[in-house]
C-alpha positions as CSV (number, residue, x, y, z in Angstrom):
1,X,0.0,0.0,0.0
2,X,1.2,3.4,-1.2
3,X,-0.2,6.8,-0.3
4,X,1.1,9.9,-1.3
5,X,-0.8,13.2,0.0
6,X,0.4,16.9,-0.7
7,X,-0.6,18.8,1.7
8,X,0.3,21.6,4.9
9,X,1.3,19.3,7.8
10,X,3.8,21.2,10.3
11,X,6.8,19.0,9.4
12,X,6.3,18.9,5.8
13,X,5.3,22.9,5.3
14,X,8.7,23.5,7.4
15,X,10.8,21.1,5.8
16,X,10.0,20.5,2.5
17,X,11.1,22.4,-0.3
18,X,9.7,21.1,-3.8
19,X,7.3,23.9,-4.9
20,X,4.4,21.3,-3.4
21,X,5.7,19.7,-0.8
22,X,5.1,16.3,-0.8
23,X,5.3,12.7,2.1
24,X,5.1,9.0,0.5
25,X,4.2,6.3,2.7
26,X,4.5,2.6,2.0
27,X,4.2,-0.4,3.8
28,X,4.2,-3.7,3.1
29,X,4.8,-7.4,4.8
30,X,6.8,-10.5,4.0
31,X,8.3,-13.1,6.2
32,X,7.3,-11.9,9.4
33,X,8.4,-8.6,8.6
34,X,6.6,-5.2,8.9
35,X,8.6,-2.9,6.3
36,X,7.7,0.7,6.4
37,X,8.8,3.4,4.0
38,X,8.1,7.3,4.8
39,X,9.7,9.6,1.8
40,X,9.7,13.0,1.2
41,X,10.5,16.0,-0.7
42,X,12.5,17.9,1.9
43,X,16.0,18.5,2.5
44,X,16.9,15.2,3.5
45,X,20.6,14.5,4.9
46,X,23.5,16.9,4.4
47,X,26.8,15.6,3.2
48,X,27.9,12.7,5.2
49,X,24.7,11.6,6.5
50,X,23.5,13.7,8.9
51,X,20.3,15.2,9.4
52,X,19.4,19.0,9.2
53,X,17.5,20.0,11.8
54,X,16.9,16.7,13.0
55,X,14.9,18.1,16.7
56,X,14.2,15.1,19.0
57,X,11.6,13.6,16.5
58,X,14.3,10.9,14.6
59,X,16.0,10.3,17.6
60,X,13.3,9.8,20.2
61,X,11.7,7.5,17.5
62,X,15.1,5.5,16.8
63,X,15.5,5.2,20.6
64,X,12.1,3.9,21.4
65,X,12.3,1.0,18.4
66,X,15.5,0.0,20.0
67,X,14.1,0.1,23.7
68,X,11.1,-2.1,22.2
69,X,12.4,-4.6,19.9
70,X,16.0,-4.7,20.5
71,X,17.9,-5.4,17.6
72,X,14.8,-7.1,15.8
73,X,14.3,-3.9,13.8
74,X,15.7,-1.8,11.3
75,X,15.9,2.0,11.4
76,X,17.4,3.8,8.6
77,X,17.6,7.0,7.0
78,X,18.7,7.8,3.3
79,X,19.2,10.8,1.3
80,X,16.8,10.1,-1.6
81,X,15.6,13.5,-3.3
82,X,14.5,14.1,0.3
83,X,14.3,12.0,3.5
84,X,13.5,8.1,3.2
85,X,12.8,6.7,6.8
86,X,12.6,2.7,6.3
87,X,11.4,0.6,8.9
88,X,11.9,-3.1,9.6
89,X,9.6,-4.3,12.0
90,X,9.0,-7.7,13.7
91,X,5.7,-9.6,13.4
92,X,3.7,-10.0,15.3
93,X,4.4,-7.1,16.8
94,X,4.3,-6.6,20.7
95,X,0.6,-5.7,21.7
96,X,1.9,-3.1,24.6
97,X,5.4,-1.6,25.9
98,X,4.4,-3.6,29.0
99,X,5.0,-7.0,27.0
100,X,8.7,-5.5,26.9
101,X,9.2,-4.8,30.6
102,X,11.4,-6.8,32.8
């Protein structure tokens, strides 16, 4: 499933900068696995891979996968005309954080 929406969302009216700003989402499912592909048309990384104005949005997100599924998922970003955020998730999926707790 693919959707793509043009639109004025915070992120993407401060971010982007194609003349309509633009987010792409896929996801799909194989083998147990949850992928999850978010693109769009902003900035994306500077030279060398990191991220412009990254706030605590990536990094709280990046931190949270790991504190829930360890190092069952995937969390990348690429510089693709943009940012491409591409998720690898285990299924199923826990139901709750709780399931996680020691």
């Amino acid at each position: 499933m693919t959707a793509r929406e043009p639109g004025d969302t915070t992120n993407l009216s401060h971010y982007g900068e194609a003349a309509l700003p633009w987010v792409e989402v896929q996801v799909t499912t194989a083998d147990s696995i949850a992928g999850v592909v978010v693109r769009d048309s902003g900035p994306g990384l500077q030279p060398g891979g990191e991220v412009t104005n990254a706030g605590i949005g990536l990094s709280n997100t990046e931190a949270r996968l790991r504190t829930i599924f360890g190092d069952r998922h995937r969390f990348e970003l690429i510089n693709d005309n943009g940012l491409s955020v591409n998720l690898r998730l285990p299924l199923p999926m826990l139901t709750s954080v709780e399931e996680k707790a020691p």
